[in-house]
N, C-alpha and C positions, 0 to 999 in steps of 0.2 A: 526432709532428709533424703540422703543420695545413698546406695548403699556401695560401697568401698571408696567414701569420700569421707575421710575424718575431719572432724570439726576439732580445731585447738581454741579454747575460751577459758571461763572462768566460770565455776560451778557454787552456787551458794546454798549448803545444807540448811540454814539458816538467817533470813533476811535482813534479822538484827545485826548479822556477824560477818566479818570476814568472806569475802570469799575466795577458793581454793585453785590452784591449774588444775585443770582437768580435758581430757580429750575424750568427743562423745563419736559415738561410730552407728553403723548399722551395718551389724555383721551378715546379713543377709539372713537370719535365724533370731536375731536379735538385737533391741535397742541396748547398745552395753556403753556405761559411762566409765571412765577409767581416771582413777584420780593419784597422786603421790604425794606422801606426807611424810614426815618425822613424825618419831615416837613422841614428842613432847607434844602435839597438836593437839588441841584443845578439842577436838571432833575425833580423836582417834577409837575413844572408844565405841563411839558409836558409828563408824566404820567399820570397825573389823567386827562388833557384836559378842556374842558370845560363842566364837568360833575358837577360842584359845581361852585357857583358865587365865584369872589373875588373881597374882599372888595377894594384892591387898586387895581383892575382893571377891572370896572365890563364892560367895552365894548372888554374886550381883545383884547385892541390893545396898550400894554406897553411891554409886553413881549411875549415869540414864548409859542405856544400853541400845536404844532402841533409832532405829533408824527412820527418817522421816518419810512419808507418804510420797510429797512433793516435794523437788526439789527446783532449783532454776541454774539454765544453762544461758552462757552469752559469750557471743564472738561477733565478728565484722558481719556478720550477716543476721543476727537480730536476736532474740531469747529464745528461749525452749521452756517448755515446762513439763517436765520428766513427771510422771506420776507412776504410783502402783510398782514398787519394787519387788519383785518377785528371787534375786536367788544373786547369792556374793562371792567373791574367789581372792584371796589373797597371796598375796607374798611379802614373806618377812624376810627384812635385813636391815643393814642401815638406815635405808631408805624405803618404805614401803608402799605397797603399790594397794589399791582393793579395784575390785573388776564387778560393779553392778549391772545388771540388768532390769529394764524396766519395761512394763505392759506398752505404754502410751508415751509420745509425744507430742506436746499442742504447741501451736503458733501461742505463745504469753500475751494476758493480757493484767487486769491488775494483778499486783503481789499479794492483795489481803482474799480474793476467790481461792476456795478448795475446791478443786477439779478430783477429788478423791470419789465426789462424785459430780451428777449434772443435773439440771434441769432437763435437758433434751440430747436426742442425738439421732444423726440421721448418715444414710450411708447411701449408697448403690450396689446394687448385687447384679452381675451377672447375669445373664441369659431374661433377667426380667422382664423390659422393654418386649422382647420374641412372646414372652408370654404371657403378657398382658400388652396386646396392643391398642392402648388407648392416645389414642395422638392429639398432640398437641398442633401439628399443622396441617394445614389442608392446602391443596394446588388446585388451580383449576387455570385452566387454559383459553381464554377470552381473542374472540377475534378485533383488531384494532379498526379504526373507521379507514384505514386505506387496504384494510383488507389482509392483513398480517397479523403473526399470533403477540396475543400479549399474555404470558406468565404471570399470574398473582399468586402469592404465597403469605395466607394469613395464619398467624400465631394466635390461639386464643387458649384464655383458663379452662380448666378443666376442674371439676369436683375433685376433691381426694376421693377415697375409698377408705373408708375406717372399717377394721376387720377383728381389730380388739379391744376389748374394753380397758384392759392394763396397760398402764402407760398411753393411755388414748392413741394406741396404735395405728397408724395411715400408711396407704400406698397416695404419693402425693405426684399428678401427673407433672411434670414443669418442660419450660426450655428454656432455652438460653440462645442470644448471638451476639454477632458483632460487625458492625457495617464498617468495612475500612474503604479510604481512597485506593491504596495499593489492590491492584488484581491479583485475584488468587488467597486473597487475605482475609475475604469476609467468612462467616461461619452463621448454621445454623443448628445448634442442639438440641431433639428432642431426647426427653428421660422420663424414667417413673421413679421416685427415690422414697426410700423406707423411712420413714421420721416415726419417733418414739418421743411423749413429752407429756411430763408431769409437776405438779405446781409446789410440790417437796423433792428440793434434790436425790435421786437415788443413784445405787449402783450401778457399775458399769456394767457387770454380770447381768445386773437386771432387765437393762437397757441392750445388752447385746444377746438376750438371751430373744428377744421379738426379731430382732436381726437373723438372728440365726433360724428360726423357725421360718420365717420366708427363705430362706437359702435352702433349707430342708426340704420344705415344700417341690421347688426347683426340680433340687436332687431326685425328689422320688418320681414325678414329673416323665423326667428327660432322662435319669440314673447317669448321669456324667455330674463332675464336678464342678460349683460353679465358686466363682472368688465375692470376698465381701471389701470391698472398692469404695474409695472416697469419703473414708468416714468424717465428719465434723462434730462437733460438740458444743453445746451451749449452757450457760448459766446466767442467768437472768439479773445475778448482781453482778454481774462484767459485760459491763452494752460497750460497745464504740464511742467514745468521748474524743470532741473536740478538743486542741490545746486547751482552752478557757474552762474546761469542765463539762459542759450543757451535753448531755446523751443524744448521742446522733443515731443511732439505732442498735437491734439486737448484733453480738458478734458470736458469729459462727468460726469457732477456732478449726484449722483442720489437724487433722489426727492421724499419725503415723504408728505403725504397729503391726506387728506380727501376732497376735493373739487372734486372726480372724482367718477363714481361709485365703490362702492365698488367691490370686487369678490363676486360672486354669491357661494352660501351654495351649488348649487347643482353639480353634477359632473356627469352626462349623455352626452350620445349624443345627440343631436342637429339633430330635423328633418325640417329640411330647404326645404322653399315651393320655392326658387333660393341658388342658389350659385355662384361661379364665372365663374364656365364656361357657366351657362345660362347667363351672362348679360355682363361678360368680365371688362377691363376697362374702358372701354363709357362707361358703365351700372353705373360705380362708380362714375365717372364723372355727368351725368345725373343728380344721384342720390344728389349729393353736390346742384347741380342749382338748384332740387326739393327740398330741405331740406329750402333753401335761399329765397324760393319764396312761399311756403305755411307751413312756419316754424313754426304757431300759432296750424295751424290744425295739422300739422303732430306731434307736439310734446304735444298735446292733445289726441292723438289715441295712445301715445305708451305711456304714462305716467301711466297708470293704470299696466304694464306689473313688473314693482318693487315693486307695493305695493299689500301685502300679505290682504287678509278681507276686501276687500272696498265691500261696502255694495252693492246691485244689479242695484239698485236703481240709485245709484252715477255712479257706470261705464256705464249705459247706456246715463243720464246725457250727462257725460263727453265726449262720443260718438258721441253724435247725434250731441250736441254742435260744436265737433271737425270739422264732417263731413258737417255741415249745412256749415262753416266758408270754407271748403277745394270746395265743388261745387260754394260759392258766389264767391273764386278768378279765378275760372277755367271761371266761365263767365265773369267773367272781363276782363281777358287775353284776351279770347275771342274774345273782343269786343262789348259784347253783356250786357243788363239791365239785372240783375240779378234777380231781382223778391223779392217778400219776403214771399216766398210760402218752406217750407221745400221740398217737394216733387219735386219740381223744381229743386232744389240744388243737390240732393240726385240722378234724374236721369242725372245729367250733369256730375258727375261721373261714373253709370255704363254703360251711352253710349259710353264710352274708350273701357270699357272691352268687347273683340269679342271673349270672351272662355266661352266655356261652364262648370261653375262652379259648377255645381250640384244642382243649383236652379233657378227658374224663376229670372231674378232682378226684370221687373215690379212688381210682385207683392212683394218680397221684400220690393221697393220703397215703395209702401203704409202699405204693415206689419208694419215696423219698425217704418214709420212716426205716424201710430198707438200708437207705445206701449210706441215710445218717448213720445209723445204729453200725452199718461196714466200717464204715471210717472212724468212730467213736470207738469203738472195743475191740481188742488188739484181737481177743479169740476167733472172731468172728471170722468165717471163710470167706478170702477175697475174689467175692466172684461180678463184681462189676468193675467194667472198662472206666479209661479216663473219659471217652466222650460217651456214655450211660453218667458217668457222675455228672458233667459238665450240664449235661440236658436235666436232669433232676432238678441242677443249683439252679439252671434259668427260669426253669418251672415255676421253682419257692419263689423267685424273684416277682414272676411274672402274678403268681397268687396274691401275693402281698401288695404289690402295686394296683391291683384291681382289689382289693379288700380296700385301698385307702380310697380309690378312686370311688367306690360305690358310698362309703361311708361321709363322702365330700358331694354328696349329693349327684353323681354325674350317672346318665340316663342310660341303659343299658344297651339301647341302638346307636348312643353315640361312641361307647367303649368297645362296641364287638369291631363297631366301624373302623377308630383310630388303630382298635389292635393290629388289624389288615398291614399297618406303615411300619410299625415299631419294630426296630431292627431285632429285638431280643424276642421277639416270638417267632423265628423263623430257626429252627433245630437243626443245632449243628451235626455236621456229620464225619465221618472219620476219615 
């Protein structure tokens, strides 16, 4: 799908039945399908739902209400398969209109597969290739026998990288080309792409939840945003068929959707305070078991990293909040009474970290609990600057990022070292 390119086709709620005009769009926020009926239509009520009383059924339980999972879209340029409807808008009159949106769009393949869930799914995220550079091609520059260079450029496999056990999680190195006769036409792609795959259909949630943990990972990484790109999906009872029937192989549907983060505006390099050779595949592993176990706090410290103008006030908030919550689990783990002392919380985190970061932590510990507790309680005398707050927030930042990095196994000489480049350890000034 194109976005501010409306599709006009024919949408079928139901495969037995009729199908309906409808016009499918990509609002740029969302897959929205848009359909219009008469009151007498035999799908009406499970269109509009239980968004209006009816008079001859006001407990809804006379007829089906319920709107289907998947449905199927078709115009001059091929089918869709809409899945995962998430949220409906109507208009009443003569002629009524309903306005769905849905999570997912797939290239269709049979009509009897539910894509409500999958077997597999596999995506590209973003800054990954930078940060796992494991290459799929090599160059090497060979002199010819009259004494001139000759360029060879071989492609070869590479091992995955499995880093979880759920969903038999993999980073899969691959590439791709294409030899054309036209100049300027051929291509070489190398990628490292996420693949998730289990021998029981599961959820997408489930399935984009291993997705989203490597994109996290990234985030905490490099602290910029990064996009979740080129998703496809597969289900093991819809292969690729010949006219004639006979299975020509696995089909990878690809998959449109706003449900993942976007690609990111910017296109730089990526200064990464780890990468994969400091922390490997344990590190990524590690990393999943830490994401599952202090998943409130950690996606409270990186949530501020997508949103452009949040006020100074709010991210430190958001911070202190995140970090107050990520020390109360660490002493719980523990074993130990957690306290209800910030300052307690705050040193049960930097007593991980045995690198020398560029700043005291204790006194960190109490700066920060300072300037949070300034900003948190109105009584409190506002006695620190906007660039004293701003330096505190990059502190917590910078704590927390070297809390994940030590606990992802990465060496203390090689962290003091990266710290050196990291744009966000150098203190701003007024």
């Amino acid at each position: 799908m194109t976005q501010g390119d409306p599709r006009i086709g024919t949408v079928w709620l139901d495969p037995r039945a009729d199908g309906m005009d409808a016009m499918l769009h990509d609002t740029g926020a969302a897959i929205e399908l848009v359909v219009t009926y008469d009151h007498s239509h035999p799908f009406e009520r499970r269109l509009v739902g239980r968004a209006v009383n009816w008079g001859d059924d006001p407990d809804y339980s006379r007829h089906d209400y319920t709107f289907p999972n998947q449905v199927f879209f078709r115009d001059r340029r091929g089918v869709l398969r809409l899945v995962s409807p998430y949220g409906r808008s109507h208009s009443i009159g003569d002629v009524q209109e309903t306005r769905i949106r849905f999570r997912y769009a797939l290239e269709s393949g049979s009509s009897a597969a539910d894509y409500s869930k999958v077997h597999a799914l596999r995506s590209r995220i973003e800054g990954l290739e930078e940060w796992m550079p494991i290459n799929c091609v090599d160059y090497k520059r060979l002199p010819d026998a009259d004494g001139g260079p000759t360029d060879v450029i071989t492609l070869q496999r590479r091992e995955p990288v499995k880093f979880a056990r759920s969903l038999n999680a993999t980073l899969r190195p691959n590439y791709s080309f294409s030899i054309s006769p036209v100049p300027g036409k051929s291509f070489i792609n190398d990628e490292v792409i996420v693949e998730t795959r289990a021998n029981k259909p599961r959820s997408w949630d489930d399935h984009l939840d291993l997705h989203r943990s490597v994109r996290d990972l990234l985030a905490v990484a490099g602290w910029r945003g990064y996009g979740i790109r080129e998703l496809a999906a597969q289900r093991t009872d819809d292969p690729v068929r010949a006219l004639a029937g006979n299975v020509l192989g696995a089909r990878w549907s690809k998959v449109d959707t706003h449900h993942v983060a976007a690609r990111s505006p910017e296109n730089v390099r990526s200064a990464f305070l780890f990468d994969y050779d400091d922390v490997g595949a344990q590190g990524i592993g590690r990393w999943t078991r830490l994401r599952t176990d202090h998943r409130r706090a950690i996606a409270g410290m990186i949530h501020s990293i997508d949103l452009q103008g949040m006020a100074l006030e709010t991210a430190v908030s958001e911070a202190g909040a995140a970090l107050e919550h990520l020390g109360y689990g660490l002493t719980l783990k523990g074993g130990d009474q957690p306290g209800r002392r910030l300052r307690d919380h705050l040193s049960r985190i930097t007593r991980e970290i045995r690198t020398d970061i560029g700043f005291d932590l204790d006194e960190w510990v109490a700066r920060f609990a300072n300037v949070y507790n300034t900003v948190k309680h109105p009584d409190r005398a506002d006695d620190f600057t906007a660039v004293e707050i701003a330096n505190a927030l990059r502190e917590a930042r910078i704590v927390f990022r070297c809390w994940v990095a030590s606990r992802l196994g990465m060496s203390r000489s090689a962290m003091e070292q990266n710290l050196r480049f990291v744009p966000m350890n150098r203190p701003l000034e007024p």
